[in-house]
C-alpha positions in Angstrom: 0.0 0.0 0.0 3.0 2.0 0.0 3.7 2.0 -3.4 -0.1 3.2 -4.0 -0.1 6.3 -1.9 3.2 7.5 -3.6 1.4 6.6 -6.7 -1.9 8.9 -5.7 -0.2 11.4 -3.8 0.1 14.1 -6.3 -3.8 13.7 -7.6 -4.8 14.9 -4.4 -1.8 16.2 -2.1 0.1 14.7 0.2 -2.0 15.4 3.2 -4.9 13.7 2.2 -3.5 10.9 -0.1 -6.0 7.9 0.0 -5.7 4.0 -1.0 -8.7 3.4 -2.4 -12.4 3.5 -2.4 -13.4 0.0 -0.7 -16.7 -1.2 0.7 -17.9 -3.3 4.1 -17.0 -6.9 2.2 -13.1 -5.9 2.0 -13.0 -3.2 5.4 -14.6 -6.6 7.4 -11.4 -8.6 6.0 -8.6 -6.3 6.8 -6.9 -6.9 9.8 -4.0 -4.6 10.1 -3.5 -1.5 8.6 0.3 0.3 9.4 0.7 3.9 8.3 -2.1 3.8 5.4 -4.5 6.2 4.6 -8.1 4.8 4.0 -11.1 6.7 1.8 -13.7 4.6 2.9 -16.8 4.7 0.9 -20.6 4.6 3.5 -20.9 5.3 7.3 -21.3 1.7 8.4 -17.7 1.1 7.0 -16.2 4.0 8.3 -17.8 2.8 11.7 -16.5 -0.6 11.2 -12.8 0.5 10.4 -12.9 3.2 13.5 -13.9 0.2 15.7 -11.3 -2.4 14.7 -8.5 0.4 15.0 -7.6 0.8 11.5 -7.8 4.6 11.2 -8.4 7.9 13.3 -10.5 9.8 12.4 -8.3 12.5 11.4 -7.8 9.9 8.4 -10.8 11.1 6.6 -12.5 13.4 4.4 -15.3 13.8 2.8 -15.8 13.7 -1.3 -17.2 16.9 -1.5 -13.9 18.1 0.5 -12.1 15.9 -1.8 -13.8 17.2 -5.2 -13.6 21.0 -3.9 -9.6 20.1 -3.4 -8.8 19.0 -6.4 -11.3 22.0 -8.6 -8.5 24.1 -6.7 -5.3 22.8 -8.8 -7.2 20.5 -11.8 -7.9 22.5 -14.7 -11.2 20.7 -16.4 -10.5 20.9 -20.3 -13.6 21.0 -22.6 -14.5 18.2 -23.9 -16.1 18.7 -27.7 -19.1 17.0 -28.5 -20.4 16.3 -24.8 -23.7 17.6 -23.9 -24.0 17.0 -20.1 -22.7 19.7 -17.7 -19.9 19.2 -15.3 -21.5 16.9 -12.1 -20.7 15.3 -8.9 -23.9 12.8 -9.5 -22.6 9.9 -9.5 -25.7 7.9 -11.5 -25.8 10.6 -13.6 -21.5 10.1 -14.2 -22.5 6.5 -14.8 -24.7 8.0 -18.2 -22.5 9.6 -19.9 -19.4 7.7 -22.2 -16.6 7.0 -20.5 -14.6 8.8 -22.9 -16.3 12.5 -21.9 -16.3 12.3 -18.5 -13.9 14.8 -17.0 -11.6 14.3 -14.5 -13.0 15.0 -11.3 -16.1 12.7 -12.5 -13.3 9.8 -12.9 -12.8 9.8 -9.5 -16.1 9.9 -8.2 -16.6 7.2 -10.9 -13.8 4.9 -9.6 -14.6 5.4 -6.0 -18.3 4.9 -6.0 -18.5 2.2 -8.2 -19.0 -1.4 -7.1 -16.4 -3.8 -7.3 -16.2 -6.6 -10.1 -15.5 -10.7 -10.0 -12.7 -9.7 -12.0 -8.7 -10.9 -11.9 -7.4 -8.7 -14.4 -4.0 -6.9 -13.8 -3.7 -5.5 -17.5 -4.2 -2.3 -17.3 -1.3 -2.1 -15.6 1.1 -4.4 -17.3 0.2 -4.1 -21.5 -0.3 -1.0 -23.0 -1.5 -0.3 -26.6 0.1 2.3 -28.6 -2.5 3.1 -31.5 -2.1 5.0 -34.1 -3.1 8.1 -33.2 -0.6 8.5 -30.6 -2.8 7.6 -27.2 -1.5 4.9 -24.8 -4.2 2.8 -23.5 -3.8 0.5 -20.6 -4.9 -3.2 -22.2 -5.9 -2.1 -25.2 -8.5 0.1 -27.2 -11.9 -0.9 -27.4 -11.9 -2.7 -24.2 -10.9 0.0 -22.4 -13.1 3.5 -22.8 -10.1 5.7 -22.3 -6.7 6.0 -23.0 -4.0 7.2 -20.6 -2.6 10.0 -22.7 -1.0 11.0 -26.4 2.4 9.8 -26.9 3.4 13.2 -28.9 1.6 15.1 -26.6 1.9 14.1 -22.8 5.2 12.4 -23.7 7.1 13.4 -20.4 4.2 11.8 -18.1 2.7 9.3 -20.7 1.6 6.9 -18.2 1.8 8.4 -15.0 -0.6 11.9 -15.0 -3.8 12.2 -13.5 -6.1 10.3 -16.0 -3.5 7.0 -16.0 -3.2 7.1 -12.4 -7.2 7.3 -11.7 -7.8 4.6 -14.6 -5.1 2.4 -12.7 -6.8 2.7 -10.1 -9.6 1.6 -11.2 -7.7 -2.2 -11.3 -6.4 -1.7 -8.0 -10.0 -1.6 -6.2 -11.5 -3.6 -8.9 -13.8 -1.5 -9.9 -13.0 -1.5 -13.5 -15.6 1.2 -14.4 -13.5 2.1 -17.4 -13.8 -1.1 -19.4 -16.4 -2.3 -21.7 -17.0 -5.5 -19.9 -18.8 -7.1 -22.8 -15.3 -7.6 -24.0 -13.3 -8.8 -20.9 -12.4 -12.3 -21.3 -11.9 -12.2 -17.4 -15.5 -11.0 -16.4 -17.2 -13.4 -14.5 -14.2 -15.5 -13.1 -12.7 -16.0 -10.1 -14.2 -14.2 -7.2 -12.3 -11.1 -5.7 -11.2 -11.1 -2.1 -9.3 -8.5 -0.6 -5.9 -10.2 0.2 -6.1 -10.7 -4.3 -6.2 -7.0 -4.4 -2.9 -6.0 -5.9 -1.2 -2.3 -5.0 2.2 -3.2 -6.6 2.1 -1.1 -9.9 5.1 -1.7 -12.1 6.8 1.4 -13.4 7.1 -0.1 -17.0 4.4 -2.2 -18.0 5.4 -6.1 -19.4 4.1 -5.8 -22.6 3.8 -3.1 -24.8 1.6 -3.9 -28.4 2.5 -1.3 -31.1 -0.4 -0.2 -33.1 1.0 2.5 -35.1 0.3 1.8 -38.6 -2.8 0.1 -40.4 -0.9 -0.4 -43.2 -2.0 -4.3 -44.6 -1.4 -6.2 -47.4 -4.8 -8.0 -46.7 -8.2 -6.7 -46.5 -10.2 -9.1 -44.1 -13.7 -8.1 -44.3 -14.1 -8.1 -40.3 -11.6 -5.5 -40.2 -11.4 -2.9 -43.2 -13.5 -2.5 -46.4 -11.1 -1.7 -48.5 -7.1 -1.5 -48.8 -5.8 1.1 -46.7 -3.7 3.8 -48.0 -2.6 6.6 -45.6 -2.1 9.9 -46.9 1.3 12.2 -46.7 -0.1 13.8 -43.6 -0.8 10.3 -41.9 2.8 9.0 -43.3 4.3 11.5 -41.7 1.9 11.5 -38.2 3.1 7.9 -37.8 6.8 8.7 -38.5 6.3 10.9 -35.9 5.1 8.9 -33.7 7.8 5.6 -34.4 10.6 8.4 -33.8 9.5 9.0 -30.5 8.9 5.8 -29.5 12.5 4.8 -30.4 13.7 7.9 -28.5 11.4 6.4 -25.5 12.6 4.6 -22.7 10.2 2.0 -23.0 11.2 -0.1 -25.8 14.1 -1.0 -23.2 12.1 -2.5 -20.3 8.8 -4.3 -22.0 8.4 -7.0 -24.2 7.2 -5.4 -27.3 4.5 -6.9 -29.7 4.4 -6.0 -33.6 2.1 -5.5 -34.5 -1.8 -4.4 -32.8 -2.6 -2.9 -36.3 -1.5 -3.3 -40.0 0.7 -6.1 -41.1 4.2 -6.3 -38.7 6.1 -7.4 -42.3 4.5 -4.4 -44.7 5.1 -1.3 -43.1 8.1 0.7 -42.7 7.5 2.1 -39.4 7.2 -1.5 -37.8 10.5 -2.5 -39.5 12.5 0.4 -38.3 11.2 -0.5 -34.7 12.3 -4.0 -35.3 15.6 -3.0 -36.1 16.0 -0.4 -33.2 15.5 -3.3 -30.5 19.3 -4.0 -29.4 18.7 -4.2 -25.7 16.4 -7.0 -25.8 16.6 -10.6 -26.9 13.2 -11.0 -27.0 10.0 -10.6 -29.3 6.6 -11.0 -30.4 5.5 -11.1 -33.5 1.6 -10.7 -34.9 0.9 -11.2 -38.1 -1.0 -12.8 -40.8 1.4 -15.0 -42.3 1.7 -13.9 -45.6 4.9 -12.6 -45.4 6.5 -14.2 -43.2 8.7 -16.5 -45.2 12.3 -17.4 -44.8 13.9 -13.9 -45.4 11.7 -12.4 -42.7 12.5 -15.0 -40.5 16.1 -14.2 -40.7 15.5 -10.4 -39.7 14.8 -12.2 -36.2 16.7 -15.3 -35.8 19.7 -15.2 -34.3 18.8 -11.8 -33.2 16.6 -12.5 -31.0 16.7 -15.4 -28.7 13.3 -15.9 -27.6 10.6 -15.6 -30.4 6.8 -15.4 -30.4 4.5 -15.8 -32.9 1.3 -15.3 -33.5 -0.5 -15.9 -37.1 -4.3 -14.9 -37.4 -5.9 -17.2 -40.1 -9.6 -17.5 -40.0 -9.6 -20.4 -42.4 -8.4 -23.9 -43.1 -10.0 -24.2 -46.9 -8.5 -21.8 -50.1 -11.9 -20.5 -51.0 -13.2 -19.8 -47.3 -9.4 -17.7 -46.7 -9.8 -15.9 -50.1 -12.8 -14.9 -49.4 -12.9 -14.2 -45.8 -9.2 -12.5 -45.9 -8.1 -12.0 -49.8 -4.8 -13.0 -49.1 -2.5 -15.5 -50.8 -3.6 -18.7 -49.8 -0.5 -21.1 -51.1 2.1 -18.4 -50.1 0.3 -18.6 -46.4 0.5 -22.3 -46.3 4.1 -22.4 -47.2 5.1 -20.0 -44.7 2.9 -22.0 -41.8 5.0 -24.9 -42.7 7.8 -23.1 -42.3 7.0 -21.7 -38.6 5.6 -25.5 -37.6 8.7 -27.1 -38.4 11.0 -24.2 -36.2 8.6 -24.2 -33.3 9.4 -28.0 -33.8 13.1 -27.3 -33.4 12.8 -24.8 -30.6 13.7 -21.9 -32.2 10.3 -20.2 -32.1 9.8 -20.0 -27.7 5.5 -20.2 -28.6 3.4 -20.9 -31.8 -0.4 -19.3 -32.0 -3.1 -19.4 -34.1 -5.9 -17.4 -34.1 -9.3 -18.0 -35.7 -11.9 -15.2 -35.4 -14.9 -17.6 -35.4 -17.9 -16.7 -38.0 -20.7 -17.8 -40.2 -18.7 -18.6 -43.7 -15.6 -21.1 -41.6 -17.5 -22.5 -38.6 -17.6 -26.0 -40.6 -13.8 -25.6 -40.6 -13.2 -25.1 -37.6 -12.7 -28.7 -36.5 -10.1 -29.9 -39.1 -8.4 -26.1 -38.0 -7.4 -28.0 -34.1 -5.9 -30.9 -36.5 -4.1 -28.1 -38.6 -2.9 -26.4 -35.8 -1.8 -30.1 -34.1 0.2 -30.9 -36.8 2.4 -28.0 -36.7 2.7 -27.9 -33.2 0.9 -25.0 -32.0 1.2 -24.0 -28.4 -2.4 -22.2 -28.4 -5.0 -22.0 -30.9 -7.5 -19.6 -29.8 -10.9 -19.1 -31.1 -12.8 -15.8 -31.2 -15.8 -14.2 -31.6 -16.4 -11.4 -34.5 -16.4 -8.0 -33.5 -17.6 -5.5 -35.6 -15.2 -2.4 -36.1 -17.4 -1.0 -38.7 -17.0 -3.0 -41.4 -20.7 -4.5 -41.1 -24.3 -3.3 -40.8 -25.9 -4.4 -37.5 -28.0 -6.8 -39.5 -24.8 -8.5 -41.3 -23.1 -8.8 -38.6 -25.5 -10.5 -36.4 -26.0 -12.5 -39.3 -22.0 -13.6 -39.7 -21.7 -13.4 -35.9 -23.8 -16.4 -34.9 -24.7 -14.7 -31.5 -27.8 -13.5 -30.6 -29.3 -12.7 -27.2 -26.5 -14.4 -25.6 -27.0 -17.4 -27.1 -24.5 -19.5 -29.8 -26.3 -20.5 -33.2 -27.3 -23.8 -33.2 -24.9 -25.0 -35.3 -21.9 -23.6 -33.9 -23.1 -24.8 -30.6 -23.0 -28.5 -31.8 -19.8 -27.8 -33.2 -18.2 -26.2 -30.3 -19.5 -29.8 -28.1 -17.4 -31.7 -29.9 -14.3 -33.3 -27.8 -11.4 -32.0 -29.8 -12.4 -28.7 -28.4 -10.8 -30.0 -25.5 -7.7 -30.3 -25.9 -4.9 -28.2 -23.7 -3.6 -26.2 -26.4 -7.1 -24.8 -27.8 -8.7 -21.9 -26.4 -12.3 -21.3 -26.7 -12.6 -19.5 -23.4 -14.4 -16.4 -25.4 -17.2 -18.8 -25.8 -17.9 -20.5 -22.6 -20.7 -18.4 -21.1 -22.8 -18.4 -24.5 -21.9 -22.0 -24.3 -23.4 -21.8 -21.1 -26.7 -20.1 -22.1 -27.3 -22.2 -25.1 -27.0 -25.7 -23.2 -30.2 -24.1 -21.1 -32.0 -23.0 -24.3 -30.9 -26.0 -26.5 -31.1 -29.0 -23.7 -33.8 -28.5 -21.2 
């Protein structure tokens, strides 16, 4: 707890730094407290913490104390496009997008909100660089707002007041700033205090770099056409790949190439590549297309521990050609190139990914035997997201979920023993697996 009030202490002073907004269910399970400062959310827990000695009551404040303190030194900038005034209702902060909500109203967010059956520490340890410059903790679109602009925030990236209040909202497991719809860890193990974690590493352990959209591929979940940036975009992302090699960070995370684009077609993600000579490790992303025996030699011996990850979608030629518009034989040649040097240990992990839809569900069980053969670590299955590509009609169409509940067919599929096995991943799927055994077998 240490650690955390340093971490808070400039949001709101030193004098009245708090740990974190906690209810009766962890204040009944705390024994000792030594030199902490509590902000304790309702009376009967303020009560309860008085009486087992773990503050005085000089220890407190209240929020409107707290909010007036911090309208003192905070500057609230206007955010464009919102229509709700500035407010210290906290069901009326809970309407409005997490991405408008000022400051002051993240706070009241993180503090107030109840906390979540959720074990997630990712926030804090990956980051997403997109292409627009803004950090995010996990990554966009799970997450409803981003730390802060690489070009612009640069000096305090990760560590100003909007990333310190988002952190926090791990640390009391509030998560108020995630679409949950998305977490693949909503709904898991239940919390308990002593899982509460209020270590926060100063560089996070992964860092995926999104910079660039550039593809040679144009996968009709993901773009509707081929992507070609303009100069003023070429140059934005220069911009931003220059000052992430002039960062600190590429020297103490893992780095992933790439979030976005194809890690093998763009410039940017090559001259990253090359700048990493204080690390002996990396991960790569990418469709495969590319990734023949020339590329492989931009990594090996360079690096000494390589993972890879190859997003497929298919096993047929006519379902990849027409899901992704790739080339199909130069695909295959390169996956038999990867399965036989994860075989000799010099790829560290093998993944496949499969984004799960209408046109290759029937493929999806001769995909585990694929992957088997060329000795995949993980194979994980996903469902389709739409990121604009699709009206709402095609893509609960090409989705196959509805309501909660799996299509019919993809159900039966997804019963079948092979999806089983240790090294497949269909975790995405479990609670509409769930639902649909109650709506297809009762």
């Amino acid at each position: 707890m240490d650690n955390l009030i340093f971490y808070l202490d400039t949001i709101i002073g030193k004098e009245i730094a708090f740990v974190l907004g906690i209810n009766y269910q962890f204040v009944s399970k705390i024994e000792k407290v030594e030199n902490k400062c509590l902000f304790i959310q309702e009376e009967k827990d303020i009560e309860l913490a008085l009486k087992k000695g773990l503050v005085r009551g000089e220890d407190f404040i209240s929020f409107d104390e707290l909010y007036d303190y911090m309208d003192q030194f905070v500057r609230e900038i206007e955010i464009i496009g919102r229509k709700y005034p500035r407010t210290r209702d906290f069901e009326k902060i809970n309407q409005i997008y997490n991405g408008h909500l000022y400051l002051t109203e993240m706070l009241i967010k993180v503090l107030f909100s109840k906390p979540k059956d959720i074990n997630c520490h990712e926030i804090t340890t990956k980051y997403n660089l997109d292409e627009n410059g803004n950090l995010w903790g996990c990554c966009p679109g799970w997450i409803q707002k981003p730390f802060g602009n690489f070009l612009f925030d640069y000096d305090n990236i990760d560590d100003n007041y909007f990333a310190r209040i988002i952190k926090l909202s791990q640390i009391n497991k509030t998560f108020c700033f995630c679409d949950l719809t998305q977490c693949r860890y909503y709904g898991k193990p239940e919390i308990d205090y002593k899982d509460l974690d209020f270590n926060i590493p100063k560089f996070p352990l992964q860092l995926t770099v999104s910079i660039d959209r550039k593809c040679n591929l144009r996968c009709n979940s993901c773009r509707k056409e081929f992507y070609v940036a303009s100069p003023e975009r070429e140059k934005f992302t220069r911009d931003i790949t220059d000052r992430l090699i002039e960062s600190d960070i590429l020297n103490h995370t893992d780095v992933l190439l790439a979030g976005q684009g194809e890690v093998f077609y763009s410039e940017n993600y090559d001259k990253i590549l090359k700048s990493l000579t204080k690390t002996d490790k990396i991960k790569i992303l990418s469709n495969g297309t590319l990734f023949n025996e020339e590329k492989w030699n931009l990594l090996y011996p360079k690096f000494q521990e390589i993972h890879v990850s190859i997003s497929i979608d298919a096993l047929s030629k006519d379902t990849y050609i027409k899901l992704r518009h790739g080339n199909y034989d130069d695909l295959m040649k390169n996956l038999d190139m990867l399965g036989k040097l994860r075989k000799e240990g010099k790829i560290e992990q093998l993944w496949f990914n499969f984004v799960v839809q209408k046109e290759n569900m029937n493929e999806m069980i001769d995909f585990v035997k694929f992957a088997k053969d060329h000795f995949v670590d993980k194979l994980q299955f996903t469902k389709l997201n739409n990121w604009g590509t699709m009206t709402e009609e095609e893509y609960l169409d090409k989705c196959l979920i509805i309501d909660n509940y799996l299509n019919y067919d993809l159900y039966q599929i997804l019963k079948n023993p092979i999806f089983q096995e240790k090294f497949v991943d269909i975790e995405f799927f479990h609670e509409y697996m769930e639902n649909s055994k109650k709506k297809y077998e009762q």
